[in-house]
C-alpha positions in Angstrom: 31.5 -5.9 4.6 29.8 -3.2 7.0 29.2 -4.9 10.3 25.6 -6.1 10.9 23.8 -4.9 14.2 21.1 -7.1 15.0 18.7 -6.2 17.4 17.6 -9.0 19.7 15.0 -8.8 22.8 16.3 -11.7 25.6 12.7 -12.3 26.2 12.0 -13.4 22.9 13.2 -17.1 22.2 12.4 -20.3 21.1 10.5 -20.8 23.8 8.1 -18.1 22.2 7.8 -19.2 18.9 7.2 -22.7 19.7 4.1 -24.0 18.9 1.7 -25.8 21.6 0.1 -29.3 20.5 -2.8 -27.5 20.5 -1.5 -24.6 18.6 0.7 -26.4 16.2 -2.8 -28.5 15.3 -4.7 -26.0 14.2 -1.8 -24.1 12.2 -1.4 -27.3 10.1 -4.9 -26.8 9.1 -4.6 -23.1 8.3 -4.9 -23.0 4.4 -2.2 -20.8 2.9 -3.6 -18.0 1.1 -1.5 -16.4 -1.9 -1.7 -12.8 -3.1 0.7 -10.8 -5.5 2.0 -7.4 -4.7 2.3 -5.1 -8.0 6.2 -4.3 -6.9 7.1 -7.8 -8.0 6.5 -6.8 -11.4 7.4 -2.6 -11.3 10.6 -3.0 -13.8 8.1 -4.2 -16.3 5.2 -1.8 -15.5 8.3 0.9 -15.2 9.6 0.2 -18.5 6.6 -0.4 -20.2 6.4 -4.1 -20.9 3.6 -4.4 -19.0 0.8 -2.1 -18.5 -0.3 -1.6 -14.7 -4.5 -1.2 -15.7 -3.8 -4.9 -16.8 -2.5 -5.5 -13.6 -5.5 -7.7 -12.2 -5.7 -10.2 -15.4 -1.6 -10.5 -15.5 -2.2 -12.0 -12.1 -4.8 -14.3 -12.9 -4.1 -15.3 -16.3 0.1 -15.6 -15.7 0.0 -16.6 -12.5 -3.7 -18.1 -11.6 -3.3 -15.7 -8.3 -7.1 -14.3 -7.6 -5.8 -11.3 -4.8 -3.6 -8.4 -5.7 -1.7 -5.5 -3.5 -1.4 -2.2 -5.8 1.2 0.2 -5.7 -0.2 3.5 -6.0 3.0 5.3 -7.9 1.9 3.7 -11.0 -1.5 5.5 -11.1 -0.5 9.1 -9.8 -2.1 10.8 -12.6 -5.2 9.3 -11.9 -5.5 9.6 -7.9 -8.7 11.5 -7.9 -10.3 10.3 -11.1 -12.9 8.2 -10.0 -14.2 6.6 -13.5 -10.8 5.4 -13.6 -11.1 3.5 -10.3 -14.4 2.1 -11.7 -13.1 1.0 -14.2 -10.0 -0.9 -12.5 -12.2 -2.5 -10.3 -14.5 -4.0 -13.0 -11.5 -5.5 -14.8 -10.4 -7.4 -11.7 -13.8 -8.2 -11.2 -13.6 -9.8 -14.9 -10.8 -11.4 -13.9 -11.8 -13.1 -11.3 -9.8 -11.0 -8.7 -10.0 -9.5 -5.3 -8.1 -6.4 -4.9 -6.6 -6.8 -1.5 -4.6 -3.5 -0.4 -3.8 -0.2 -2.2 0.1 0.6 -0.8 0.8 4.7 -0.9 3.7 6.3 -1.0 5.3 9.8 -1.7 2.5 11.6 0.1 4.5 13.1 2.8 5.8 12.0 6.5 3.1 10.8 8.5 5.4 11.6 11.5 6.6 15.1 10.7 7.2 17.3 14.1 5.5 20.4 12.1 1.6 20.1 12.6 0.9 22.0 9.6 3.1 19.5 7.7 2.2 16.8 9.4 -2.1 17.7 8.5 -0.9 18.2 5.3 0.6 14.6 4.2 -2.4 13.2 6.3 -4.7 15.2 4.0 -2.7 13.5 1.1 -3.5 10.9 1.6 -7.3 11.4 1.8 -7.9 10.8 -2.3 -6.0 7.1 -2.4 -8.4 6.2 0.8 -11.7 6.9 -1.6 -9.2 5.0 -4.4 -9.3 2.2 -2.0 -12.5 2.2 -1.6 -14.0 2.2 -5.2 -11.3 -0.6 -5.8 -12.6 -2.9 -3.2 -9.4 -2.6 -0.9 -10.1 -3.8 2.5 -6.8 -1.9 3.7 -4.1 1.0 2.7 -0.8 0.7 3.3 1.3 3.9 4.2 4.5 4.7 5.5 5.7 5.8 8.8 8.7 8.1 8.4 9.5 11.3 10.2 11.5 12.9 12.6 14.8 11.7 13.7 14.3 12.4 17.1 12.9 9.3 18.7 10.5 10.4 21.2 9.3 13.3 18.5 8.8 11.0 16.4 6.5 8.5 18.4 4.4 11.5 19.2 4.2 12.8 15.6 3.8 9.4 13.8 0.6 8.7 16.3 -1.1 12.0 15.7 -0.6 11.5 11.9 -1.5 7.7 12.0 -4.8 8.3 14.7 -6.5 11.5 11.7 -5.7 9.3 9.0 -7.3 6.2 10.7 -10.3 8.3 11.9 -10.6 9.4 7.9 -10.3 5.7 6.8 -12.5 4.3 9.2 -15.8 6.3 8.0 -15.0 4.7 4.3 -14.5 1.3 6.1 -10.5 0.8 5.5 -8.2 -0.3 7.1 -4.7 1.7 7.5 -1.3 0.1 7.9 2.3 0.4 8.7 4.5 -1.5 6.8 8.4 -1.7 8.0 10.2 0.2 5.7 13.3 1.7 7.1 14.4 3.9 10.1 11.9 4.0 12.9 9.2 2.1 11.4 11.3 -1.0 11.1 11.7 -0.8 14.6 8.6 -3.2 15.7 8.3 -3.0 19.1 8.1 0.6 18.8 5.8 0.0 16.1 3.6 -2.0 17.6 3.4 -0.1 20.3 2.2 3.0 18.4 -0.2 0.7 16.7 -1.8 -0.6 20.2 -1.3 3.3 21.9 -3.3 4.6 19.1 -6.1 1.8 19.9 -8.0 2.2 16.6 -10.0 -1.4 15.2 -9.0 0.0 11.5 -5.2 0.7 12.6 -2.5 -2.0 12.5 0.5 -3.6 10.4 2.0 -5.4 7.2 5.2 -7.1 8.3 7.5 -7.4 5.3 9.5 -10.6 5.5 12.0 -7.9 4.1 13.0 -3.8 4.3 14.4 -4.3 8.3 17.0 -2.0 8.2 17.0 0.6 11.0 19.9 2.8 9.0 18.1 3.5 5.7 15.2 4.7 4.2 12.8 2.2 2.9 14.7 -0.3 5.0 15.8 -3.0 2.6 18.2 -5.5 3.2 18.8 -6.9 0.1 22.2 -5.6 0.3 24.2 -4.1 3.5 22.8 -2.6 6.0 24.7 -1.1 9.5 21.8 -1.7 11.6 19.1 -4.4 11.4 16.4 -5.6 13.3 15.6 -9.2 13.1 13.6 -10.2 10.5 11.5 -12.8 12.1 11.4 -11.4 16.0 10.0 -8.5 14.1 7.3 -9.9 11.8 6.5 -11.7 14.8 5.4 -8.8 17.1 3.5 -7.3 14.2 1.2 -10.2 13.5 -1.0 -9.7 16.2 -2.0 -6.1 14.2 -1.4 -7.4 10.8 -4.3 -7.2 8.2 -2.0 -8.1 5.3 1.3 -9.9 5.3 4.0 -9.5 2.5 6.4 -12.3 1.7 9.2 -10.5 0.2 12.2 -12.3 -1.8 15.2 -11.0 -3.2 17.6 -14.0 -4.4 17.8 -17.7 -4.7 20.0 -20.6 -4.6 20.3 -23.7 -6.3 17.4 -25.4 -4.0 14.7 -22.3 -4.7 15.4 -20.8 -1.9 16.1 -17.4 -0.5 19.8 -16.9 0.3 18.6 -14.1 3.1 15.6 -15.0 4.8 14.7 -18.5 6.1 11.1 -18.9 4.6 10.4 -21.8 6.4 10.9 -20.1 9.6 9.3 -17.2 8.6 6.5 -18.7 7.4 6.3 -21.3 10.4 5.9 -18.2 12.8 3.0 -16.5 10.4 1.3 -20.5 10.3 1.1 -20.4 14.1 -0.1 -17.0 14.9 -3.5 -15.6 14.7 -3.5 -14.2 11.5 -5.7 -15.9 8.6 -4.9 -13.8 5.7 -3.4 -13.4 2.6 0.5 -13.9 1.9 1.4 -11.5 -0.8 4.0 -12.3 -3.2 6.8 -9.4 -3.7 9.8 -10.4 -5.4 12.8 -7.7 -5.5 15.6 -10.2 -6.5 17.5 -9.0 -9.8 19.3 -12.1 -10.5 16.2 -13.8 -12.0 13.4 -12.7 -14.2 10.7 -10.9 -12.2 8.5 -13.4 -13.6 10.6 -16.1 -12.6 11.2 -14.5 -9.1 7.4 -14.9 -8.8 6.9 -18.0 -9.7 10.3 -19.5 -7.7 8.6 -17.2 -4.8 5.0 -19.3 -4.5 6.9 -22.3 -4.6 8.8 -21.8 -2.2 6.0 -20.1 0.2 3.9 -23.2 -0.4 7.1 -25.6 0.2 7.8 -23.8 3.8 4.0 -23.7 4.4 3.1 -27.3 4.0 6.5 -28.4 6.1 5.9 -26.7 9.1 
């Protein structure tokens, strides 16, 4: 077993997270609000069980979930084809779902040190914003990588992040970091870039997962040297969060997850400020991804409604 690093910040405590009377009231009458990432289902849409244009009426009609997250890897071929994004959008609009957040990837570091390169992965990222858009997103989630130096890196990633907000924000979205590995799973230096960059349409999606400091994409599903903990994290990006993703990876004989505490986790999301969806993304491999889902929102609601 590699030894686990875990970050921890003295100031942060108990004493933090607590909930006032007052507080602690009006969390307990804070609905919880269920969404379902596409990733929870990507071995199916990968190997062609499912097909992701259905992707709106699998959640509704498998699942009676009415808000979805896409994954914009399974539509590559049709980034700039706007019928197509007309046409998604009036099948989830015959479904009876709201389409939520449109989560990029593979469009190049945000936080490259080379301006050119840098301009150029913010300029990729230009077609999924108008994808967004005709879908009815109210955000887009990208990714935060690039250089390893640390101080380079700050200065890069909020260059890259401020264009790519300024671009969103005449299209009315929303852009977000999401922790996924190396820097950007560092949330305090996160959420510091996010309030530096002081944009209304800039700000966060704290997986419950992907806090691994060492690694790329930043899962800890398995064994990671360095890790930043999981709920101190999620809970300095709340106060930017416009979407929230409750990831899962295995379970024990009770439903729940053998690596993250949900009914901490979702105790400190009940008691902040933020009132949106939860979004659903199972990664487990031990069970079914349908059954991952569905142990998934019974857990979320179990934790929510005993806190």
């Amino acid at each position: 077993m590699k030894r686990r690093i875990f970050i921890k910040n003295s100031v942060m405590g108990a004493t933090a997270l607590a909930a006032t009377p007052l507080i602690a009231r009006t969390a307990h009458q804070k609905a919880l609000q269920i969404s379902l990432a596409q990733w929870s289902l990507h071995r199916s849409f990968n190997d062609g069980i499912l097909d992701p244009v259905d992707f709106a009426s699998i959640a509704m009609e498998k699942y009676k979930i009415d808000a979805v997250e896409y994954v914009n890897g399974f539509y590559h071929d049709s980034a700039t084809d706007e019928k197509f994004w007309n046409i998604m959008k009036a099948r989830s609009t015959d479904a009876g779902v709201k389409n939520l957040v449109l989560m990029v990837d593979d469009e190049g570091d945000l936080g490259t040190a080379k301006e050119k390169e840098r301009m150029k992965s913010v300029e990729n990222h230009y077609k999924w914003v108008h994808a967004a858009k005709i879908l009815g997103c109210h955000t887009m989630r990208v990714n935060a990588f690039g250089d390893s130096d640390r101080e380079i890196y700050r200065a890069s990633i909020m260059d890259g992040m401020a264009k790519l907000a300024d671009y969103a924000a005449k299209l009315d979205i929303n852009i977000v970091i999401e922790n996924h590995g190396l820097f950007s799973s560092d949330a305090a230096l996160i959420a510091g870039i996010i309030k530096e960059v002081n944009r209304p349409n800039f700000g966060a999606l704290p997986d419950f997962g992907n806090w691994c400091l060492s690694a790329k994409w930043g899962t800890t599903q398995g064994d990671c040297d360095k890790v930043y903990d999981r709920y101190q994290g999620v809970a300095e990006l709340l106060p930017y969060a416009k979407a929230v993703s409750a990831k899962s990876y295995n379970f024990n004989e009770k439903g729940e997850d053998t690596r993250i505490d949900y009914f901490k986790m979702m105790k400190i999301v009940k008691e902040s400020d933020y009132n949106g969806y939860i979004g659903i993304e199972y990664e487990g491999m031990e069970k079914s991804e349908h059954e991952g889902i569905l142990i998934t929102r019974e857990l979320m609601k179990k934790a929510w409604n005993n806190t």
